[in-house]
C-alpha positions as CSV (number, residue, x, y, z in Angstrom):
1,X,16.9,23.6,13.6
2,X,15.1,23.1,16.9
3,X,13.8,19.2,18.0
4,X,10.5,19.9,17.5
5,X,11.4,20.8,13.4
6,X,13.7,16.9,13.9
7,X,10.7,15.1,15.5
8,X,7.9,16.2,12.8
9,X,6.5,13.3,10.9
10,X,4.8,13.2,7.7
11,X,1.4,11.7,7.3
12,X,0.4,9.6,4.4
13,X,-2.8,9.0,3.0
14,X,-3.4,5.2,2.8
15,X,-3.3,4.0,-0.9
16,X,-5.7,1.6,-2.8
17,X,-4.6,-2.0,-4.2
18,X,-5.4,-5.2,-4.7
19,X,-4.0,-8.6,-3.0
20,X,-2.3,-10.5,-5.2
21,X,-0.8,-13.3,-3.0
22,X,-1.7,-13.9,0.6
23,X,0.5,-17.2,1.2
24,X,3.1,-16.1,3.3
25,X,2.2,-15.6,7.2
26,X,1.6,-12.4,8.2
27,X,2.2,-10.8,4.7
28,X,0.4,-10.0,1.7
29,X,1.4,-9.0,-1.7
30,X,-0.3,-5.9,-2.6
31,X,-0.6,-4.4,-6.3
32,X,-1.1,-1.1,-6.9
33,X,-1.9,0.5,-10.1
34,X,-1.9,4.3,-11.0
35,X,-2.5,6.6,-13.7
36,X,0.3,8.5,-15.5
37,X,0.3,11.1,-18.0
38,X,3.1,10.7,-21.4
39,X,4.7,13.6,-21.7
40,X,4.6,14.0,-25.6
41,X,1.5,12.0,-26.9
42,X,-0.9,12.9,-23.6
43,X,-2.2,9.7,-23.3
44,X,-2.6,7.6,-19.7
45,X,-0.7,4.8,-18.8
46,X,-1.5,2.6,-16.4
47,X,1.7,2.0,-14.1
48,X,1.6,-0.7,-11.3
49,X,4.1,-1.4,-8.6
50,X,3.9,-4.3,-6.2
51,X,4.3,-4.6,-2.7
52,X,4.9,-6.5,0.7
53,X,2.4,-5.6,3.3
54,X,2.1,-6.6,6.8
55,X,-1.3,-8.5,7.8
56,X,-0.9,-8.9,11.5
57,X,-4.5,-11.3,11.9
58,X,-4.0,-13.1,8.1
59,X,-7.3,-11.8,7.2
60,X,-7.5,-11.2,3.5
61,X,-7.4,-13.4,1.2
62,X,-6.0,-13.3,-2.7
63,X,-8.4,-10.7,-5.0
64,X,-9.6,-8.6,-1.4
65,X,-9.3,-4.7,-2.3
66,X,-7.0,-3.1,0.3
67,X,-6.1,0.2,1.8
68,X,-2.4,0.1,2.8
69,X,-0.3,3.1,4.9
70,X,3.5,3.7,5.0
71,X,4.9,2.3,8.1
72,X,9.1,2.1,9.1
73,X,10.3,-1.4,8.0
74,X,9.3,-3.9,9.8
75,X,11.3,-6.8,7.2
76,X,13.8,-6.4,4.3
77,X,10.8,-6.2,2.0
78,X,8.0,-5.1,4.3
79,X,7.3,-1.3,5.3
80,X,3.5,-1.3,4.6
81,X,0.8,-1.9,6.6
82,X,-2.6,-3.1,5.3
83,X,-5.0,-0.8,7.5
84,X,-8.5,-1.5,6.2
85,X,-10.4,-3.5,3.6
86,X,-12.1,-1.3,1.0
87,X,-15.0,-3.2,0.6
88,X,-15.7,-2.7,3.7
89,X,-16.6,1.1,3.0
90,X,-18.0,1.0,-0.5
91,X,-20.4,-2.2,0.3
């Protein structure tokens, strides 16, 4: 392999959730939800995993739909990054 093969990084697409819990400094709680298909009935599920973000300004508040990117860790829990606030775009 040559160092420019090592050195290639993968870029994420930021992913959509809510805040749940913005009571810690710095850090928000972020829920996201997606939709999964069952693999005998075909039905959707809704699955939701929740995260630890880093808000560097404490701007948003519980209930604020996020966009949040992958980032390298930055605490035990924390290796997201909120980037932008969605309402921002849609409204």
């Amino acid at each position: 392999m040559s160092e420019t093969e090592d050195k290639s990084t993968i870029v994420r697409r930021p992913i959509a959730g809510k805040v749940l819990s913005s009571k810690m400094d710095k850090t928000v709680s972020v829920l996201i939800e997606r939709l999964i298909k069952h693999p005998i009935y075909g039905k959707y599920i809704r699955r939701s995993t929740k995260v630890m973000a880093h808000d560097p300004e404490n701007t948003y508040k519980e209930g604020d739909s996020v966009s949040i990117s992958p980032c390298k860790p930055i605490s035990k829990n924390k290796s997201w990054i909120v980037v932008q606030d969605n309402e921002d775009i849609s409204g």
